[in-house]
Backbone as CSV, one residue per row, in Angstrom:
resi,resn,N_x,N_y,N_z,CA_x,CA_y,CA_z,C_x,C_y,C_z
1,UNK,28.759,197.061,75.649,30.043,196.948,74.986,29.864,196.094,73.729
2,UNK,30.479,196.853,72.545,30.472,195.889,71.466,31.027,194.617,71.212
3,UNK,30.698,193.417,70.842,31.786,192.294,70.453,32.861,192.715,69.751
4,UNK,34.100,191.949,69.702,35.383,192.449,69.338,34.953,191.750,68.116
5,UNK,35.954,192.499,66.817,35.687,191.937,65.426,36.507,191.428,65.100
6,UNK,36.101,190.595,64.313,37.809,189.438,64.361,38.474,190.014,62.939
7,UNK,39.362,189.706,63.523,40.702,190.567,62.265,40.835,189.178,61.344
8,UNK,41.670,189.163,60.493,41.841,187.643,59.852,42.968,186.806,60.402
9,UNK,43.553,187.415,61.316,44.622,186.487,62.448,43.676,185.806,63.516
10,UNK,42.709,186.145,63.756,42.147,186.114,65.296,41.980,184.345,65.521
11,UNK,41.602,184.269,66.141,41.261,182.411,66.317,39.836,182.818,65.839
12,UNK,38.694,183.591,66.003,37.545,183.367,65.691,37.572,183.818,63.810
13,UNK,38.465,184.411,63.085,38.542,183.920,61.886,38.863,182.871,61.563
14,UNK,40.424,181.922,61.807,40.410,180.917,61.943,39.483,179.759,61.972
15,UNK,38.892,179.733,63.088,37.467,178.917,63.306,36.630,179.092,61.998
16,UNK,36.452,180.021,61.616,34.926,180.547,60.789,35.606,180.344,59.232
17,UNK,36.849,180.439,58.721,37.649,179.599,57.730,37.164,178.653,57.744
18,UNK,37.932,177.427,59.089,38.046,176.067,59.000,36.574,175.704,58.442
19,UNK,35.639,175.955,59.718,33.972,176.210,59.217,33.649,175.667,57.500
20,UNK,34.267,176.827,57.329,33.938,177.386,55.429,34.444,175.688,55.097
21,UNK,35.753,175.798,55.219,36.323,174.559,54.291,36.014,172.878,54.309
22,UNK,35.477,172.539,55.585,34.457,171.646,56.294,33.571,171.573,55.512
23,UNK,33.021,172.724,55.332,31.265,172.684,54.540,32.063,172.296,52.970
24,UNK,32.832,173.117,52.550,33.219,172.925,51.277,33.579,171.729,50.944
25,UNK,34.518,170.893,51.710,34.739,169.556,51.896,33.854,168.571,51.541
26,UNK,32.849,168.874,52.465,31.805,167.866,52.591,30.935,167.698,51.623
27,UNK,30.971,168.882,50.671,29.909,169.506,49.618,30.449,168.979,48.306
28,UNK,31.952,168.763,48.619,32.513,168.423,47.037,32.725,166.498,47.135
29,UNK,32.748,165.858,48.648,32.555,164.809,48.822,31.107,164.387,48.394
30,UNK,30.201,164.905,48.394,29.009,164.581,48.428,28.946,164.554,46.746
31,UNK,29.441,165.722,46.059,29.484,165.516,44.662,30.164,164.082,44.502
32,UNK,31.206,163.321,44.682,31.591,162.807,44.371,31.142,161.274,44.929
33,UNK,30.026,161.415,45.384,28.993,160.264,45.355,29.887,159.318,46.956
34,UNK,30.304,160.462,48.107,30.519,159.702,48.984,28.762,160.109,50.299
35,UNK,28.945,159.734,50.801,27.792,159.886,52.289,29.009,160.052,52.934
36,UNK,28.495,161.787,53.550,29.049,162.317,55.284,28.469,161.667,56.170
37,UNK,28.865,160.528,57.506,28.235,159.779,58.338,28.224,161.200,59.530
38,UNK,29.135,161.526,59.760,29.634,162.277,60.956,30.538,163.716,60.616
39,UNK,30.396,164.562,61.773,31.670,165.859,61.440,31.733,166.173,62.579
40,UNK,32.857,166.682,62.716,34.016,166.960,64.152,33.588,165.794,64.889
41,UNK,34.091,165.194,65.118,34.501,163.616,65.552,35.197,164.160,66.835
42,UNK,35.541,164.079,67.999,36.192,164.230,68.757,36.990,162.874,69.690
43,UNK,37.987,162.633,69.543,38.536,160.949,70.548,39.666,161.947,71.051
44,UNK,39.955,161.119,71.833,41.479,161.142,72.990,42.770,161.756,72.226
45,UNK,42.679,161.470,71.192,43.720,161.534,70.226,43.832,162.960,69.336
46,UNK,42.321,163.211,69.179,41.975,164.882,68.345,41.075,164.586,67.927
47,UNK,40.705,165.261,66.684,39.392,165.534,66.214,39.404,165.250,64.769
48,UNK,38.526,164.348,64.611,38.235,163.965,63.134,37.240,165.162,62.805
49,UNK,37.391,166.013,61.243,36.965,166.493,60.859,35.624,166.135,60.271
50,UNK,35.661,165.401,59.184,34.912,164.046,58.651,34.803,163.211,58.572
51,UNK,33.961,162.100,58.372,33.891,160.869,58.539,32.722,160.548,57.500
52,UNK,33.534,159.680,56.092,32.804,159.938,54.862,32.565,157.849,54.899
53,UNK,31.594,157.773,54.065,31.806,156.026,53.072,31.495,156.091,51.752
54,UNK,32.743,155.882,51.405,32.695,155.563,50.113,32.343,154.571,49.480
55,UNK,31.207,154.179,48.692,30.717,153.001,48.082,30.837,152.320,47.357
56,UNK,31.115,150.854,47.343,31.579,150.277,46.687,31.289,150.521,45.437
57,UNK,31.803,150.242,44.217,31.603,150.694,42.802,32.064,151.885,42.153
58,UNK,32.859,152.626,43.101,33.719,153.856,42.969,34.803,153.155,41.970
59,UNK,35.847,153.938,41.318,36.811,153.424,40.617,37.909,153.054,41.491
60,UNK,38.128,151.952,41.145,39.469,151.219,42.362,38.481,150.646,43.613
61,UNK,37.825,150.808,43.794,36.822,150.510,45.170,36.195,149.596,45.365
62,UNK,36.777,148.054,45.316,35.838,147.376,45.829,34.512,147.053,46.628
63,UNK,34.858,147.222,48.186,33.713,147.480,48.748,34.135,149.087,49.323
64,UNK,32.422,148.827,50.115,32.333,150.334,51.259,33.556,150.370,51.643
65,UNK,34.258,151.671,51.580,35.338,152.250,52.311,34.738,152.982,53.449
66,UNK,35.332,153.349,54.810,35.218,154.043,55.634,36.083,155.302,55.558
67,UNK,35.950,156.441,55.096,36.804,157.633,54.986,36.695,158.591,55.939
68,UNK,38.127,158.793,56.865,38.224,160.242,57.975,39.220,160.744,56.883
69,UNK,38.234,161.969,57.050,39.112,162.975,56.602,39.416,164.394,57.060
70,UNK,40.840,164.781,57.099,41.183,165.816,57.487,41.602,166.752,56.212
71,UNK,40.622,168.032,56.736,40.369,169.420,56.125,41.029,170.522,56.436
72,UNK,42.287,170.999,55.380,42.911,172.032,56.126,42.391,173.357,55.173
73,UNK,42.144,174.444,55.374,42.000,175.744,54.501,42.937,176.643,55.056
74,UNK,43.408,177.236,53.939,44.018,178.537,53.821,43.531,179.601,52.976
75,UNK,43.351,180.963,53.276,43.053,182.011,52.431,43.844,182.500,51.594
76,UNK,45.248,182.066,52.449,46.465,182.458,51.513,47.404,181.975,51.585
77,UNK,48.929,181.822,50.643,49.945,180.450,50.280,50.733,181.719,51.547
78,UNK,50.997,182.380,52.225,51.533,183.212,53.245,52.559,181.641,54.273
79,UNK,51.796,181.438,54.594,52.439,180.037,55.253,52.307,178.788,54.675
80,UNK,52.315,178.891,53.200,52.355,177.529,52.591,51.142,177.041,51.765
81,UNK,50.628,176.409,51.323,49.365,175.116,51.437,48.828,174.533,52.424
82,UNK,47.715,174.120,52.203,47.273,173.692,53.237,47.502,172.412,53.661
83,UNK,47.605,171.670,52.588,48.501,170.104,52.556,49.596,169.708,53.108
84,UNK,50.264,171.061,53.020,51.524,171.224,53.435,51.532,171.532,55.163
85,UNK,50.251,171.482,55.629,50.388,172.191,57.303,49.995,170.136,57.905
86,UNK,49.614,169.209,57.099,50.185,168.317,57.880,51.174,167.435,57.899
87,UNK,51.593,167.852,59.649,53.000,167.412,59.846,53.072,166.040,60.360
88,UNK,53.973,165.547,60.351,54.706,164.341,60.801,53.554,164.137,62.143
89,UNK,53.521,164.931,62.746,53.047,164.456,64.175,51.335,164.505,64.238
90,UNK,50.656,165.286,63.184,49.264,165.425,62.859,49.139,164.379,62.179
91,UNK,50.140,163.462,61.391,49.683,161.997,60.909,49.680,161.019,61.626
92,UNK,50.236,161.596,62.701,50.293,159.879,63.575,49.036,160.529,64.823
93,UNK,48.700,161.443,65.018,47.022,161.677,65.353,46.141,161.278,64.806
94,UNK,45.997,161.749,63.865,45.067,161.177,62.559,44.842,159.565,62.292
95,UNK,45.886,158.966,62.691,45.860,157.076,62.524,45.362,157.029,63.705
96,UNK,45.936,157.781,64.932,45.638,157.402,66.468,43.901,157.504,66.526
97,UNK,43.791,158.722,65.973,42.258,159.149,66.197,41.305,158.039,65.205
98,UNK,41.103,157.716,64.271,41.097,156.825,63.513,40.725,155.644,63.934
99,UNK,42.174,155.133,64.684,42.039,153.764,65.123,40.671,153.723,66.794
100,UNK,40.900,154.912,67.220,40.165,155.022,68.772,38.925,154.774,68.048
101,UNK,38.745,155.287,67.085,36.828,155.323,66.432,36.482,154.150,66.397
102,UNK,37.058,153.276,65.907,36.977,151.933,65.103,37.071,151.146,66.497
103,UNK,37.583,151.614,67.539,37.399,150.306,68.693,36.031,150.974,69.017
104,UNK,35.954,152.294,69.254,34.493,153.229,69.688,33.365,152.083,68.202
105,UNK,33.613,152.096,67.524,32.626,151.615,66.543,33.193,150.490,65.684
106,UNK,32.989,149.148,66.780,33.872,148.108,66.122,32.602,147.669,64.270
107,UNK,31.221,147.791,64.875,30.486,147.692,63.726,30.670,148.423,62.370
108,UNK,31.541,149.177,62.455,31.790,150.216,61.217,33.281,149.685,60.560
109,UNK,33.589,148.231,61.258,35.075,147.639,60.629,35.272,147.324,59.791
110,UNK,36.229,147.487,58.921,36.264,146.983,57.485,37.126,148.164,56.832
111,UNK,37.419,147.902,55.214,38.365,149.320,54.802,38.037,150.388,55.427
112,UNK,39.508,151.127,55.500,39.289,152.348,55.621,40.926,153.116,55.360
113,UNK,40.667,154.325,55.653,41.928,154.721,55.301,41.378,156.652,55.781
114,UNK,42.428,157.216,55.379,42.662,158.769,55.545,42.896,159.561,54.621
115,UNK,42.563,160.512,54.348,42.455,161.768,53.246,42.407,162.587,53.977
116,UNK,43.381,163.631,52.890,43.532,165.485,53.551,42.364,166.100,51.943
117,UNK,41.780,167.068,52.148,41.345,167.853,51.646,41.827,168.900,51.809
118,UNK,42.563,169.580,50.701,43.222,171.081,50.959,42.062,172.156,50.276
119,UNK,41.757,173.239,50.831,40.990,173.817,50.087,40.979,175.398,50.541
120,UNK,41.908,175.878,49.093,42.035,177.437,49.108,40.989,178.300,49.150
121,UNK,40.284,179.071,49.611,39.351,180.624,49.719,40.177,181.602,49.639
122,UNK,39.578,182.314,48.401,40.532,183.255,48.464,39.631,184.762,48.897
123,UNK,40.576,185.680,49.168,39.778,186.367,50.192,39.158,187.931,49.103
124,UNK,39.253,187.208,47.756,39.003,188.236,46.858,37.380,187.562,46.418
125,UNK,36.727,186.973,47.115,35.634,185.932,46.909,35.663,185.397,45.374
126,UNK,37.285,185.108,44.788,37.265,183.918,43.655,36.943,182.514,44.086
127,UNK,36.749,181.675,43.004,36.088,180.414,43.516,37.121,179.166,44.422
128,UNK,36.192,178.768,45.478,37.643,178.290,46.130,38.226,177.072,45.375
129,UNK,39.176,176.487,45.352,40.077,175.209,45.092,40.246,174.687,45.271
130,UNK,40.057,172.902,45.779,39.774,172.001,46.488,40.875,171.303,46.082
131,UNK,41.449,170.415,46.677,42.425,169.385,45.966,41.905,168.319,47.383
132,UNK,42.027,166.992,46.701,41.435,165.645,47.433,42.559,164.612,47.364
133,UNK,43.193,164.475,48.112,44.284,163.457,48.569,43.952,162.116,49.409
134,UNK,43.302,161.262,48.544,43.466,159.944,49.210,44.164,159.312,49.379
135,UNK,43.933,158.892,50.610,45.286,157.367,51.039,46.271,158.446,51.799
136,UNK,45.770,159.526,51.928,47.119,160.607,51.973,47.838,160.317,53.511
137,UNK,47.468,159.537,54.645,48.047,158.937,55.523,48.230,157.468,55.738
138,UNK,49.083,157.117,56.069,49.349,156.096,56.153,49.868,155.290,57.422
């Protein structure tokens, strides 16, 4: 029997999106002179996507920052932005999950904070669109 093929609703497109925008994430963080420590993070709370440090000498940046960041992709504005898919209740995960790491890794204490990365693919293989929202939880 053949494997079923995933349509672009399926959860295994979904998955293989998120995938894409993760890598893309991490690829345009890395341009921007941060170090990926970690990816898919998993605590009690959910799942950290990334887990970046930003180094001191950045603009505004005193010292090492500790950066989780959450990565949403969309192929298409159909249900919005992707910025726009976190809600009220995915921000207070995101602090929850966050804070569980930091008792999990009291040695990694010091700044930190949360960023969404929105990042469009479009399904015409134009180039995707990243937008980088720091501080974006609070």
């Amino acid at each position: 029997m053949a494997p079923a093929k995933s349509t672009p609703g399926s959860s295994d497109a979904r998955r293989s999106l998120g995938r894409q925008g993760e890598a893309l994430a991490a690829e345009y963080l890395i341009s921007q002179g941060y170090q990926i420590l970690e990816r898919n993070v998993r605590t009690l709370y959910g799942e950290i996507d990334l887990i970046a440090c930003q180094p001191a000498g950045a603009p505004g940046v005193r010292s090492a920052t500790l950066v989780f960041v959450e990565v949403k992709t969309r192929s298409s504005s159909a249900y919005g932005y992707p910025e726009e898919s976190v809600t009220t209740s995915k921000q207070i995960h995101l602090i929850q999950s966050a804070q569980a790491y930091l008792q999990d890794h009291p040695e990694k204490a010091g700044d930190w904070r949360i960023d969404v990365i929105a990042v469009r693919i479009s399904r015409s293989g134009g180039k995707p669109e990243i937008k980088h929202f720091e501080n974006a939880v609070h």
